[in-house]
C-alpha positions as a Markdown table, in Angstrom:
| # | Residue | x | y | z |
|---|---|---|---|---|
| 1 | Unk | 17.3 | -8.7 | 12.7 |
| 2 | Unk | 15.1 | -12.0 | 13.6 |
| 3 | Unk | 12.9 | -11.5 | 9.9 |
| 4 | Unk | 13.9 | -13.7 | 6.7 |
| 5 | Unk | 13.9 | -11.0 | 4.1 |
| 6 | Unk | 17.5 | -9.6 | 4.3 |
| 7 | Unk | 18.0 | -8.2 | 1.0 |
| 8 | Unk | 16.7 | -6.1 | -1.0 |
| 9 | Unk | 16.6 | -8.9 | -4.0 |
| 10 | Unk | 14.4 | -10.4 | -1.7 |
| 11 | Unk | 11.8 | -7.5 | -2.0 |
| 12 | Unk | 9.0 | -7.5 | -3.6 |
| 13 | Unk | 9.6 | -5.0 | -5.8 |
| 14 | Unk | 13.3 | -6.2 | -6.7 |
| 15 | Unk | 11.8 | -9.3 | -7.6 |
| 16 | Unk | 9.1 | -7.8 | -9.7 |
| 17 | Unk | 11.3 | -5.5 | -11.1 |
| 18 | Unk | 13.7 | -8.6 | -12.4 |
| 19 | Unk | 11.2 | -10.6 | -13.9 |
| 20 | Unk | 8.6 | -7.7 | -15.4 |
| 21 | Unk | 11.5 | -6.2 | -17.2 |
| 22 | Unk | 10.3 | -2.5 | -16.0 |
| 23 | Unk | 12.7 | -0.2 | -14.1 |
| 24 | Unk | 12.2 | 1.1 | -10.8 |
| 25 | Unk | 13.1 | 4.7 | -10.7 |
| 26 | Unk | 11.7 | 5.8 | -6.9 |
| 27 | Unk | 11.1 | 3.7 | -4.3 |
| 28 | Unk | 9.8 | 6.4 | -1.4 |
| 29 | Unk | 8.8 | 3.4 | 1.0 |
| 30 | Unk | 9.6 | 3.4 | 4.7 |
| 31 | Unk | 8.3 | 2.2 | 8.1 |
| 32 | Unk | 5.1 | 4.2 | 9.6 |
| 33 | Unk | 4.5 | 6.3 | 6.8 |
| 34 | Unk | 0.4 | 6.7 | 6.4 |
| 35 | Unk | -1.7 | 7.8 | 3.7 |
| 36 | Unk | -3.3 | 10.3 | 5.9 |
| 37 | Unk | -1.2 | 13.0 | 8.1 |
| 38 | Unk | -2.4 | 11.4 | 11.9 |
| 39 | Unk | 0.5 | 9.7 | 13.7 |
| 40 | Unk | 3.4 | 11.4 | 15.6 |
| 41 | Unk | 6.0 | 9.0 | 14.5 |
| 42 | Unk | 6.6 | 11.0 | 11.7 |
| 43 | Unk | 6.3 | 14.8 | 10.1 |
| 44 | Unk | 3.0 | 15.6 | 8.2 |
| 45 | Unk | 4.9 | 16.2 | 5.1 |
| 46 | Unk | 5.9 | 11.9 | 4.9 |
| 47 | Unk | 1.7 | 11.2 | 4.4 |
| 48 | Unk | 1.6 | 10.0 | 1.1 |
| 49 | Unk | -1.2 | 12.9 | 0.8 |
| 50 | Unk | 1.7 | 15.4 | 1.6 |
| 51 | Unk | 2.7 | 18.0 | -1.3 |
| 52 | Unk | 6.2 | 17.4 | 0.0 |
| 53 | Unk | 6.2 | 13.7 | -1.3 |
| 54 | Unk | 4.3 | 13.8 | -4.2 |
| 55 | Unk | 6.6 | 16.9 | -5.6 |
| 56 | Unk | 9.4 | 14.2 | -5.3 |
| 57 | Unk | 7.4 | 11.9 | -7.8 |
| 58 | Unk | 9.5 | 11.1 | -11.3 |
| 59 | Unk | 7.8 | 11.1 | -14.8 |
| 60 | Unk | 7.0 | 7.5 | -15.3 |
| 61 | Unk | 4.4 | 4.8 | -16.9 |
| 62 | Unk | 3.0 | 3.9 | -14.3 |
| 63 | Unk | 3.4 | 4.3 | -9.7 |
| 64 | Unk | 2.4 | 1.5 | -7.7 |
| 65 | Unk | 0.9 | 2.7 | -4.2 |
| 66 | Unk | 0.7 | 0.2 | -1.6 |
| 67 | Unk | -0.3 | 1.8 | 2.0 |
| 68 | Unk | -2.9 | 2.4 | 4.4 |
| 69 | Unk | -1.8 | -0.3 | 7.0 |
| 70 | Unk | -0.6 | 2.3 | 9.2 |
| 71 | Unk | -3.3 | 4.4 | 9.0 |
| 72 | Unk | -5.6 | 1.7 | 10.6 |
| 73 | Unk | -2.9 | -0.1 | 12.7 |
| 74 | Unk | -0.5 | 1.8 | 14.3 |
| 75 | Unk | -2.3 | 2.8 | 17.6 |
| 76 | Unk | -0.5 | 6.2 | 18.0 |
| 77 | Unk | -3.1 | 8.7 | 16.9 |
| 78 | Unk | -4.7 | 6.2 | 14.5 |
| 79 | Unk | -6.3 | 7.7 | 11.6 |
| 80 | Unk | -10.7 | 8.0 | 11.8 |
| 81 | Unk | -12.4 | 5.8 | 8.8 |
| 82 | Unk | -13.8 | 9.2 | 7.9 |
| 83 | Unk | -10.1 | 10.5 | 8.2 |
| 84 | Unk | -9.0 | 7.6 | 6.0 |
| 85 | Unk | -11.6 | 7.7 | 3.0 |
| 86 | Unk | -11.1 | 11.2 | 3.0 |
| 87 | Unk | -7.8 | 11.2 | 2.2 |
| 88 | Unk | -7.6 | 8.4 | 0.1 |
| 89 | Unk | -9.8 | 10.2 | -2.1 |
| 90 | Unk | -7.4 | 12.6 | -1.9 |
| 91 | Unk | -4.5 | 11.2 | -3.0 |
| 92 | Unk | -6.1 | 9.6 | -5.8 |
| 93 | Unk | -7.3 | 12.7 | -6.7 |
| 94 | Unk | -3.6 | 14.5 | -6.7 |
| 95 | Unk | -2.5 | 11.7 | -8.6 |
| 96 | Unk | -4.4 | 12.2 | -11.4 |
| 97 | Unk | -3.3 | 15.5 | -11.9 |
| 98 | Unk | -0.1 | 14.3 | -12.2 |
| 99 | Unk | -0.5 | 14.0 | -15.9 |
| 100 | Unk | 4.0 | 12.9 | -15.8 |
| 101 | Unk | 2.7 | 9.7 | -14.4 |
| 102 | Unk | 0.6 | 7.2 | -17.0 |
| 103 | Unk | -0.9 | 4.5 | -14.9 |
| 104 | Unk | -1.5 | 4.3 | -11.3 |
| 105 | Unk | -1.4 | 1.1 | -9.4 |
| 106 | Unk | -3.5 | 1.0 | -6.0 |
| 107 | Unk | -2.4 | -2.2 | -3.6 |
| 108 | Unk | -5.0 | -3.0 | -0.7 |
| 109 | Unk | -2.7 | -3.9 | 2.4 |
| 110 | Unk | -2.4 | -8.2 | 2.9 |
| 111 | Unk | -4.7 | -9.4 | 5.7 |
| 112 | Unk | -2.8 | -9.1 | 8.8 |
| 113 | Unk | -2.7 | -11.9 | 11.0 |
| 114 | Unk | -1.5 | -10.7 | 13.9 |
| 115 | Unk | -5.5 | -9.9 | 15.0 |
| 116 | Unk | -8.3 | -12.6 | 15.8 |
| 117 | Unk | -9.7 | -11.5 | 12.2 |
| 118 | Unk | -10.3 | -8.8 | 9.6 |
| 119 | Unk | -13.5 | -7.7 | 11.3 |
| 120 | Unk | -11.7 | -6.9 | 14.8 |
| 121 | Unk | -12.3 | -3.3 | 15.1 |
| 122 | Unk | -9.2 | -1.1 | 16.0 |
| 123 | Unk | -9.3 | 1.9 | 18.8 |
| 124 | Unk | -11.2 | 4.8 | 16.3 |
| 125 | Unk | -13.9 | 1.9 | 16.3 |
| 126 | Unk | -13.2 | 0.7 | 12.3 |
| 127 | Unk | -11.9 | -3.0 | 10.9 |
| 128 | Unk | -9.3 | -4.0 | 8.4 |
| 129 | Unk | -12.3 | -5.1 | 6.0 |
| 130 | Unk | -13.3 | -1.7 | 5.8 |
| 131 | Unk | -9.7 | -0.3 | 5.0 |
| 132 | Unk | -9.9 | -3.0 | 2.1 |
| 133 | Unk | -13.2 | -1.9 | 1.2 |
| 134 | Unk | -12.5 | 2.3 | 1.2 |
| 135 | Unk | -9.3 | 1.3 | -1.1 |
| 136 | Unk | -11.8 | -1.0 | -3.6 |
| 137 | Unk | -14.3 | 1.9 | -3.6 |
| 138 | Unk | -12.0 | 4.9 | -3.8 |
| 139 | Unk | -10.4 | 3.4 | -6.8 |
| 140 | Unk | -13.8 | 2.7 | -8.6 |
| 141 | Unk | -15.2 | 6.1 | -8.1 |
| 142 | Unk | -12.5 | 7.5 | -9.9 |
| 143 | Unk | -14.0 | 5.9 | -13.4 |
| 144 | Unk | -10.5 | 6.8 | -15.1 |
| 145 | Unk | -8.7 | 4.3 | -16.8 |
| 146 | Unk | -5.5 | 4.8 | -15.2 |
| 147 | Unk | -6.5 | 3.6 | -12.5 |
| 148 | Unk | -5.9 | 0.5 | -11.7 |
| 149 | Unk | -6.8 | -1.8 | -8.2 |
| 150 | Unk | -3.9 | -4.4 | -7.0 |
| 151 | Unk | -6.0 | -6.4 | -4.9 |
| 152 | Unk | -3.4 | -7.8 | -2.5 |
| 153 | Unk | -6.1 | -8.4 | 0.1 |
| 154 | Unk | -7.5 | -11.3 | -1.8 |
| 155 | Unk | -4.3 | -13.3 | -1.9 |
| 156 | Unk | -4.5 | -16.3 | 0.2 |
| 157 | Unk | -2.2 | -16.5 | 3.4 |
| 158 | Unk | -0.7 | -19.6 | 4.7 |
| 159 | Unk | 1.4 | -19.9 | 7.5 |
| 160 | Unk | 4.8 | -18.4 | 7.2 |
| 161 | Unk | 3.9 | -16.0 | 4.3 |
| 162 | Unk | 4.1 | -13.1 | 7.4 |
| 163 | Unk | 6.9 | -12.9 | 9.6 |
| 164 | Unk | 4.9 | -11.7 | 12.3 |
| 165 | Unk | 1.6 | -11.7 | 11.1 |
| 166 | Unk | 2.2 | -8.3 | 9.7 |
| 167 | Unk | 5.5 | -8.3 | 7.5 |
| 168 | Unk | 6.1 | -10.6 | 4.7 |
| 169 | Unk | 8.7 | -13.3 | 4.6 |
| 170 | Unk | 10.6 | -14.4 | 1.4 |
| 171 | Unk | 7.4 | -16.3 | 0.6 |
| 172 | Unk | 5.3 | -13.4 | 1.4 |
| 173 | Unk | 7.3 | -11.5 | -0.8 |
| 174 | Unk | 7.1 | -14.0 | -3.6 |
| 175 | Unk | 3.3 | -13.8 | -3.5 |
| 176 | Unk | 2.9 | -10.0 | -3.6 |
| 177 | Unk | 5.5 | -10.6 | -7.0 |
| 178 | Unk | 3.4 | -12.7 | -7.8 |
| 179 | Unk | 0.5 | -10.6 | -8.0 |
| 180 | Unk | 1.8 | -7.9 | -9.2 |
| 181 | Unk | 3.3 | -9.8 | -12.1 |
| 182 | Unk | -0.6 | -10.7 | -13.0 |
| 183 | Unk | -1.7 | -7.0 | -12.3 |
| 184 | Unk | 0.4 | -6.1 | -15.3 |
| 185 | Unk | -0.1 | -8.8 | -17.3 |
| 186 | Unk | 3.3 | -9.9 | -17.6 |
């Protein structure tokens, strides 16, 4: 209620899905989830780090992960920059074992602006630049050429692309498509 995208054809991955030509086969997205287990909102086992959702992972070409928001944002039990780079590491780490899954796709979270700016520091004392940043330098540490960096971060915001300053709107949505299309080259 009160946010333009009211359909799931108006998702970014519905739209991305239409135009690549790939099939989605999982998508295991939901409000609050966290890469790291801090937070109360939700059970440890719903971090993406969690064995408990990465056993629920199909054999596929590739996984797109987009996440980490949460971990910096929500201000119930907020996740330490230590906290976060630990278990990013982490997960990219778990995902490469997955030897089912081909490519993996890692998305930086779009600059919010709902905050004065990307270098406002949150309560545990960190900024969304450094989220970007730990997601950027995770990813390049791994040196393995499934990996793969979806640098949603770098896309340009105007007004009206966030519905309030945090979750995309149709255009929003069309931008992350958008980049994603050009992430995979189609």
């Amino acid at each position: 209620s009160g946010y333009s995208v009211v359909s799931v054809d108006q998702t970014w991955w519905r739209l991305f899905e239409k135009r690549s030509g790939f099939t989605l086969l999982l998508n295991d997205s939901y409000s609050g989830s966290r890469i790291s287990k801090t937070g109360i909102e939700h059970p440890h086992s719903s971090a993406f780090v969690a064995t408990e959702r990465l056993s629920i992972l199909p054999p596929s070409d590739f996984l797109i992960i987009f996440g980490g928001t949460n971990d910096w944002g929500q201000p119930m039990r907020q996740a330490s920059l230590k906290c976060f780079r630990d278990s990013y590491a982490l997960l990219i780490q778990l995902l490469l074992a997955k030897k089912e899954i081909h490519d993996l796709y890692f998305c930086t979270p779009l600059v919010r602006t709902d905050i004065p700016s990307i270098d406002e520091k949150n309560q545990k004392g960190w900024s969304e630049r450094q989220l970007h940043d730990v997601i950027r330098e995770e990813t390049a540490k791994a040196k393995d050429g499934r990996v793969h960096l979806v640098d949603l971060a770098s896309i340009p915001l105007a007004p009206g692309d966030l519905e309030d300053g945090l979750h995309p709107t149709v255009k929003g949505m069309e931008l992350i498509c958008g980049e994603m299309l050009k992430s995979f080259g189609v």
